[in-house]
N, C-alpha and C positions, 0 to 999 in steps of 0.2 A: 890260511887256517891250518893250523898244526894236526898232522893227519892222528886219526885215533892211536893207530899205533905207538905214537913218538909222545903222544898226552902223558902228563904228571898226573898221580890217582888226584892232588890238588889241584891240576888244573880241569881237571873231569867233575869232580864232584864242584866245585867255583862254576864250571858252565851247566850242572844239572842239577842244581841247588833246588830250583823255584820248582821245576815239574817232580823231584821224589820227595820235597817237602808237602807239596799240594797231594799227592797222590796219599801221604803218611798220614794227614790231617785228615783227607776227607774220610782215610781207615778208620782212623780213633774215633772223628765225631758218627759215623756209621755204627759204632759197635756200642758207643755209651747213647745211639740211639736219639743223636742230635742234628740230623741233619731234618731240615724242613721237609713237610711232605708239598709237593708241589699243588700248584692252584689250580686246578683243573672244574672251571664252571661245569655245572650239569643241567644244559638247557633238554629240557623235551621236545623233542622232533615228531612224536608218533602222539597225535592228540586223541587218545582213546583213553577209554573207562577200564582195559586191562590190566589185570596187578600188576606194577613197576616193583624190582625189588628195590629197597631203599639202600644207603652208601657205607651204613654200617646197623650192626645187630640194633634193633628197635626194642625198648619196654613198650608202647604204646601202637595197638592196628584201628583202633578206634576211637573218637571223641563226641562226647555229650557237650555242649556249650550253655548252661544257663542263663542267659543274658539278661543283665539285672538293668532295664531301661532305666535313667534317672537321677542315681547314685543313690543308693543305700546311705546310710546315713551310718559311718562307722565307730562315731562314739556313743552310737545308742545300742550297736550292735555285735560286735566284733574287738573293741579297741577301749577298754575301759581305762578312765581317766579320775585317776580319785583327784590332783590338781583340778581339774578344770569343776569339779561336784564341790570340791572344797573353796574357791573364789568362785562359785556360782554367785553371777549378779553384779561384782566387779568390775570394770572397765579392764580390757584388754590392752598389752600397751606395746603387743604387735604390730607390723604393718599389716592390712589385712586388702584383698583388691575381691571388690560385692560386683554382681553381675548388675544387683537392685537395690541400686545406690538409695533410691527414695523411700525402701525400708530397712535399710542399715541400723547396724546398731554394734556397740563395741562391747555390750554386755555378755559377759559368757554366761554360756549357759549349758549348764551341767545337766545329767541324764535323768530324763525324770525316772528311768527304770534300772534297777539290782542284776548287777555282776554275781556271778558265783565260778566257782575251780568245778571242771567236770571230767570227766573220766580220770585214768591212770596216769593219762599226760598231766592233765591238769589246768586247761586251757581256758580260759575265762568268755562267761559267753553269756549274754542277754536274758533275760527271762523271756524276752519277746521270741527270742528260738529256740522252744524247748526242746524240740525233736531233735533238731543238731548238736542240742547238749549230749545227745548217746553215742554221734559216731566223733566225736574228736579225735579220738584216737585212731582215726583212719584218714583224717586232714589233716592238709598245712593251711595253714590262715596265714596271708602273708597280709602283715601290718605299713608296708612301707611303700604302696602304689606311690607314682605321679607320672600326670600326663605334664606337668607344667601350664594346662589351660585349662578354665574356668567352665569354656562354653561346652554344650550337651555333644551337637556335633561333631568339631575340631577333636575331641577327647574320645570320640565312639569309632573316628577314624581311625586315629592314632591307634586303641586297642586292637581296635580290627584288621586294620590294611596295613599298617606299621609306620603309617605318615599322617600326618593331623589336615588333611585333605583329601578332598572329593575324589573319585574314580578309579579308583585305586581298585588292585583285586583284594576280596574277602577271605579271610584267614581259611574258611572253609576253599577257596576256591584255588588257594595255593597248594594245601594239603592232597587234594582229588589231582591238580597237575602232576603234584612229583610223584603220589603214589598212584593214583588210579582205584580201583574200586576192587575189594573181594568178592563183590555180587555183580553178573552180569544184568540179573534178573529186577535191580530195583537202583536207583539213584545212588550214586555216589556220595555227595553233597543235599541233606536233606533240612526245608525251614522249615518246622511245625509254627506256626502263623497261629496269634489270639483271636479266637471270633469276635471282637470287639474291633479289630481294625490292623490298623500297620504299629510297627514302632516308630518313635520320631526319626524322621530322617528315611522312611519308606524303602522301596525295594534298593535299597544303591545299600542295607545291610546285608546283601547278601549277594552284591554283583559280582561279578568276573573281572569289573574292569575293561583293561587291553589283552588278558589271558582269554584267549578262543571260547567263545560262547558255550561251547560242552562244559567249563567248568562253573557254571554259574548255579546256585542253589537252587532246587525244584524243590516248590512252597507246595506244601500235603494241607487242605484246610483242617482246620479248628472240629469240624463236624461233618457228620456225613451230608451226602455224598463224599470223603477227603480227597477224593478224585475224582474230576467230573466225567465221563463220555469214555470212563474205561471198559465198558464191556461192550462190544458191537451188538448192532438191531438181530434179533433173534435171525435174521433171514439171511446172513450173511456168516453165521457162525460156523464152528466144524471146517471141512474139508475146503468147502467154497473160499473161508477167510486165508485159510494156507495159502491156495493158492493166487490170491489177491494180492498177498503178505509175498511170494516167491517173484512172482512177475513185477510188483512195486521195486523190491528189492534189486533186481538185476539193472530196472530201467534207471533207478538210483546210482547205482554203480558206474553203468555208463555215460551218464548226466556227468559226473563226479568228475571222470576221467574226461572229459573232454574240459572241466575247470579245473586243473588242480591248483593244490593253494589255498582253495578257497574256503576259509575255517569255517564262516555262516552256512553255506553248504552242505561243508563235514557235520557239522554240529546237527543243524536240523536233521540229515538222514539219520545221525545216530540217536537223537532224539523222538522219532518214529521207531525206528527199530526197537530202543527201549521199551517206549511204551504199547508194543504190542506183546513184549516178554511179561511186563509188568501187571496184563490183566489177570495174570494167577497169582504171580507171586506175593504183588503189594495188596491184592484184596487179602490174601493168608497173612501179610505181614500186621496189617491194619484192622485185626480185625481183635480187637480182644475183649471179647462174652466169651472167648476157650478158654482164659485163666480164671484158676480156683478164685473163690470169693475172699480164701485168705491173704491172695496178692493184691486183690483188687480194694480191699479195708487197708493195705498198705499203704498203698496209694492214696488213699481217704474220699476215694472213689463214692461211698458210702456220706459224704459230707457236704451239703452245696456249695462248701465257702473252697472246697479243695479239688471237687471232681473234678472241672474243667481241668486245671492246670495239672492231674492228677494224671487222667487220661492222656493227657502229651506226653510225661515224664513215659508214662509205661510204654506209650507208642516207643518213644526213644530207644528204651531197653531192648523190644523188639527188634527194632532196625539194624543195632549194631551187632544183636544177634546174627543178623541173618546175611552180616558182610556189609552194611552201610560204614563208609569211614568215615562222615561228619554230620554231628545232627546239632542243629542249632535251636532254643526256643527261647521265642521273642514275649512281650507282655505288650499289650497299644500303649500306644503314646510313651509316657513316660511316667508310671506310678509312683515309684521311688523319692521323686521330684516333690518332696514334702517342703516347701518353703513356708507353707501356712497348715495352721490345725495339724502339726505332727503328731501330736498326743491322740490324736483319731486312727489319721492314715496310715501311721506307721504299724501299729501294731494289727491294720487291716490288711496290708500286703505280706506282710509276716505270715499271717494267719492262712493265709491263700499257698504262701510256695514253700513255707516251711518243711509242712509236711510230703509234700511230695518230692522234693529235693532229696531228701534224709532215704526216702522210701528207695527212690534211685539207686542210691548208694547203697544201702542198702541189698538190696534185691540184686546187683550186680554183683556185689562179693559173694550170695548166698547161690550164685550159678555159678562161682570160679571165672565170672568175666569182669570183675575191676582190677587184676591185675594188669591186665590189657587194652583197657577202658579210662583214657584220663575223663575226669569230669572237672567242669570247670563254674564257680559262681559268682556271680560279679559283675558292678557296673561301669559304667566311664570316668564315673568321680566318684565323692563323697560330700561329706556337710561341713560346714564351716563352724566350730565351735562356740560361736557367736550366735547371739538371739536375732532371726530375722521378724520385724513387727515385737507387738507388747501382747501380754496377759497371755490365757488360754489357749487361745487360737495361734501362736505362736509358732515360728520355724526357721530351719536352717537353709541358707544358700547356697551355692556352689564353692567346692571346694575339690579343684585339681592338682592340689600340691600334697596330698596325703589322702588317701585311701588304702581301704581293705580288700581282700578278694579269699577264696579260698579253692582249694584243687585237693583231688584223690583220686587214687588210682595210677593206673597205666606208666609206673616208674616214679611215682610220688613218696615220700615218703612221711608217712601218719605220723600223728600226735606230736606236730610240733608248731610252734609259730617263727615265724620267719619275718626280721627286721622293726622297726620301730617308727615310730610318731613322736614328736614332741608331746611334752606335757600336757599339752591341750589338744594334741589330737588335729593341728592345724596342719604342717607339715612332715613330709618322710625326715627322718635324721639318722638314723642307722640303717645301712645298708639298704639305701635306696634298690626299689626295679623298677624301670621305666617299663611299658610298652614293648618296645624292643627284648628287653631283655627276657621279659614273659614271650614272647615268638621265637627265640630264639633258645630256649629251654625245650617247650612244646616242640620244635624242630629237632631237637636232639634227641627226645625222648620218640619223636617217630623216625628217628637214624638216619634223618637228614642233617645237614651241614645247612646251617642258614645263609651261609658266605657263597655255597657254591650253586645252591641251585636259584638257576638264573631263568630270564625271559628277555628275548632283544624285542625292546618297543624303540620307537623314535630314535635308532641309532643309536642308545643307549644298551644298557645292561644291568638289567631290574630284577632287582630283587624285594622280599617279604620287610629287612629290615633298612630298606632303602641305606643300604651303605653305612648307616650309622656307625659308632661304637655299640655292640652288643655282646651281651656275657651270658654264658648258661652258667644257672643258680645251680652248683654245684651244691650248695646247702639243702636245696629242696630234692634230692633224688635219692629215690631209698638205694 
């Protein structure tokens, strides 16, 4: 080898060509701010309710989840179709796939209820939702859902757990993993449950999954008692329950350490330990005869057809007040689900969550808390533009290739709609969002990374948007 000394400046620069070219390149793409940022998963090691900070600056520390069982039905609601009002009655000459093939029908069928333009945006919107006609200007309505499936289930997954399948964790139970809770004193993850029963598809809306049982939703009932067995027997209260509550605690601890590892465990102690914090806090949280009668006529508190579901919205409000980071409320069964007599049911379920919805929103901006407050409303599908059955009694089927939904707050940005339906309102055609991509928005806007925050199950590497293709709607964030 030709000693340095005796090297040609071209024989030096010919053998050091590739490392001060490389080192030149990696300058220039560093400075115009191109080089990749590295992959670094963010699994959670420390399974507790302690605030985690998140990966980058967050619009969003809390969520409200309205969860519209059954599909709404978005061309009577949301997604006005003067095509479809116009060949009302028609034959369709669509392909069309019925869940209830034996009352199919290819006739369309147009809305039997009036669109109008409302607020400054201008956003076109049912007569069946009056109240929502006042805050448009604080929603995005995104017009161009699809789960790509039909069924109730398979599409409540997919919304939810980010896969169109069973066991998966609950959007609520991903959110409480990576962030943790700003309230020591009450649930992380909370389900307000309909006194009328479960939603379809039962407690597995609000499981954990294979994420550690601490992250799994605590269901508050419908009516009082909302918590059963939370205050101790008079004779054990005061000083006595400390130190029941001191000597539990320590024996737990030691139990603990001699299994570590073991999440069921973990979970249950901190699940007692919770709920002996929670006999002050959540009775204060839950309790609201202390709000003025003018929030409580908001709420339509004052209505039979609204109290009920009225009273959960407000509990809601409360909760994220007071550092709950996800509250979800469910309706039984599946109301939405108007395949027969829509011209009844529809504008009866309307009538129920309308107003309390609106009120939410509401009452959140008029505390300074929907900036930081995403709300979310919306079901797993929509209705098929087609008449299912004949005459009056008449309805629409399932329809998971085009739905509606809408969001406000906590990094949204008001008075706009976002994407499109075909003409008849059957499928997304403009600017599709999957599932995925609505989870992975929601992750952004709580300043996580849906790519990175991970969980090892089954020797794998799990994530909320199960690896898919996912995009945050850059379009939807104020």
């Amino acid at each position: 080898m030709t000693p340095l000394d005796l090297r040609t400046r071209r024989q030096f620069l010919s053998q050091q060509a590739l490392g001060l070219g490389g080192v030149a390149l990696a300058w220039l793409m560093r400075e115009e701010r191109l080089l990749a940022a590295p992959h670094i998963p963010r699994e959670i090691h420390a399974f507790d309710m302690l605030a985690k900070p998140p990966q980058t600056p967050p619009r969003a520390r809390a969520m409200i989840s309205l969860f519209m069982h059954g599909g709404p039905s978005h061309v009577d609601l949301l997604d006005p179709k003067p095509e479809l009002t116009k060949r009302s009655g028609n034959d369709y000459q669509g392909e069309v796939i019925y869940s209830f093939a034996n009352r199919a029908s290819k006739k369309l069928f147009g809305s039997p209820w009036k669109f109008e333009k409302r607020g400054q945006c201008g956003t076109e919107v049912s007569e069946l939702l009056p109240h929502l006609s006042g805050i448009v200007d604080d929603i995005a309505v995104v017009r161009s859902m699809q789960t790509g499936f039909n069924g109730h289930e398979s599409s409540i997954w997919y919304m939810n757990t980010g896969k169109s399948q069973p066991g998966r964790p609950a959007l609520g139970s991903w959110l409480t993993y990576g962030l943790g809770s700003e309230s020591q004193d009450l649930p992380a993850y909370v389900v307000l449950s309909d006194p009328d029963g479960h939603p379809v598809d039962g407690v597995r809306n609000w499981s954990n999954g294979w994420l550690p049982p601490l992250f799994q939703g605590t269901v508050i009932r419908s009516r009082e008692p909302r918590i059963l067995n939370l205050d101790p027997p008079a004779h054990l209260r005061g000083a006595r329950q400390q130190q029941n509550l001191a000597l539990l605690g320590e024996l737990n601890r030691q139990h603990l350490e001699r299994h570590p590892g073991e999440a069921d465990l973990e979970a249950r102690i901190a699940s007692y330990e919770l709920a002996a914090r929670m006999q002050t806090a959540a009775k204060e949280a839950l309790d609201i005869s202390t709000e003025t009668d003018a929030t409580k006529k908001l709420y339509g508190l004052d209505d039979p057809a609204t109290a009920e579901y009225g009273a959960r919205c407000l509990i809601a409000r409360r909760l994220v007040e007071r550092g709950v980071r996800f509250v979800q409320l469910f309706l039984a069964g599946q109301p939405w689900d108007t395949h027969t007599n829509i011209r009844e049911q529809l504008p009866k379920i309307c009538r129920r969550t309308d107003q309390p919805s609106v009120a939410l929103v509401k009452d959140l901006k008029a505390r300074g808390l929907l900036d930081t407050t995403l709300v979310h409303w919306g079901g797993e599908i929509g209705r098929l533009p087609v008449t299912e059955g004949d005459g009056d009694k008449c309805g629409r089927d399932h329809n998971g290739q085009g739905f509606t939904m809408w969001l406000a707050g906590g990094g949204i940005k008001g008075g706009i709609t976002y994407g499109q339906s075909d003409e008849f309102g059957h499928k997304a055609a403009v600017d599709t969002v999957s599932p995925n991509d609505y989870q992975a928005t929601l992750m952004h806007l709580f300043g996580m990374n849906h790519d990175k925050l991970v969980y090892h199950y089954n020797g794998q590497e799990q994530k909320l948007t199960d690896n898919r293709p996912a995009r945050i709607v850059q379009e939807l964030l104020a």
